[in-house]
C-alpha positions as CSV (number, residue, x, y, z in Angstrom):
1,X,-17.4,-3.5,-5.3
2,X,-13.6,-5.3,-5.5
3,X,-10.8,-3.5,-4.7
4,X,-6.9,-3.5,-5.7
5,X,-4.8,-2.3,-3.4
6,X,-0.7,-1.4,-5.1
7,X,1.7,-1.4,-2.5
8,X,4.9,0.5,-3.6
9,X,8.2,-0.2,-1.1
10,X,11.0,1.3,-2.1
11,X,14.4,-0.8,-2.0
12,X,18.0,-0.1,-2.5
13,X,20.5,-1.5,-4.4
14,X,24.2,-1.2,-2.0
15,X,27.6,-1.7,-3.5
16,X,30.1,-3.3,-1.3
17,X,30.7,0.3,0.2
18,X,27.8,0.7,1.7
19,X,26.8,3.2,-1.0
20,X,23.2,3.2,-2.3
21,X,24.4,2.7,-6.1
22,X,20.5,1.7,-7.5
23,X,17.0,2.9,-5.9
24,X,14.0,1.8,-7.1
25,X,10.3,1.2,-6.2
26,X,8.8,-2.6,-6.3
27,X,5.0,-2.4,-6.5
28,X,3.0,-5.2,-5.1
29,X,-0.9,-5.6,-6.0
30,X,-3.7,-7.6,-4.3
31,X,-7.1,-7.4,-4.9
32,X,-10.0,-8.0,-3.0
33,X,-13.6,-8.3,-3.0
34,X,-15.1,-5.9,-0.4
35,X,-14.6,-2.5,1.1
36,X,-13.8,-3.8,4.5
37,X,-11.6,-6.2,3.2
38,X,-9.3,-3.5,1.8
39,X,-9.1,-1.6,5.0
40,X,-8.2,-4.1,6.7
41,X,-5.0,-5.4,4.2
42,X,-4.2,-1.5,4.7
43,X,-3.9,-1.7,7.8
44,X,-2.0,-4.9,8.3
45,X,0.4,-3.2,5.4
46,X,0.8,-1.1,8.4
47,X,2.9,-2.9,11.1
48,X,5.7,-1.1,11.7
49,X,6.9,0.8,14.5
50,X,5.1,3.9,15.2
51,X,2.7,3.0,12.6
52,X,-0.2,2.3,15.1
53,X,-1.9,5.8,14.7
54,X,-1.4,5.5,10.4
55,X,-3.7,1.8,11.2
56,X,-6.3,3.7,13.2
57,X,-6.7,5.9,10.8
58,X,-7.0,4.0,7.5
59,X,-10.5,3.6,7.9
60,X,-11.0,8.0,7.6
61,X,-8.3,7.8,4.8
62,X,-9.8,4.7,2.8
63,X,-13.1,5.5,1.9
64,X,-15.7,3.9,-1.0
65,X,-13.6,5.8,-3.8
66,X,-10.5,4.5,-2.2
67,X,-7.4,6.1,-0.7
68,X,-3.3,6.6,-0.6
69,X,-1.9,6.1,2.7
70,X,1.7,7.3,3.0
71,X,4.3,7.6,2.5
72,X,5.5,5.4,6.0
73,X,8.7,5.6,7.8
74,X,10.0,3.3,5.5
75,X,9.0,5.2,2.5
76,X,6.4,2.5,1.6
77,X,2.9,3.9,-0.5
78,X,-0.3,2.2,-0.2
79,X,-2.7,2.8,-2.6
80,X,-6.7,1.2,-2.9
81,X,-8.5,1.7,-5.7
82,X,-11.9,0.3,-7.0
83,X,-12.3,-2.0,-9.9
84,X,-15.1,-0.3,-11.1
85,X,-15.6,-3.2,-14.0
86,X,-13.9,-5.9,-15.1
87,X,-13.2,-7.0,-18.8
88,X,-13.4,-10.5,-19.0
89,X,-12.6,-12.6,-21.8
């Protein structure tokens, strides 16, 4: 069963005081064709500091009905879902 997997980062938007003036989330999607595969995009989503226990762990948190891991340190969501049919045209 393919997979999509919506990666939501938030980002900030500074003024030229250093103040935050605009924050927003930016989601990213990738899809892909296998369980396994989506694990291990999770897990390579994971590659911050202090983020080696979150990679272990994505395979307990990601299961066949998907998963959220997060929010990180940096306040990024990661999200896997199935596609559970597609509507081609």
């Amino acid at each position: 069963m393919p997979y999509v997997i919506t990666t939501r980062t938030l980002t900030d938007e500074i003024d030229e005081d250093g103040l935050i003036v605009d924050r927003d989330y930016v989601d990213t999607r990738t899809a892909v064709a296998t369980l396994d595969e989506a694990r291990e995009a999770a897990r390579a989503m994971c590659d911050g500091p202090g983020e080696q226990t979150i990679r272990s762990a994505v395979s307990t948190i990601v299961g066949p009905d998907g998963g959220t891991i997060g929010p990180l340190p940096d306040g990024t969501v990661i999200e896997v879902r199935p596609i559970e049919r597609f509507n081609a045209r």
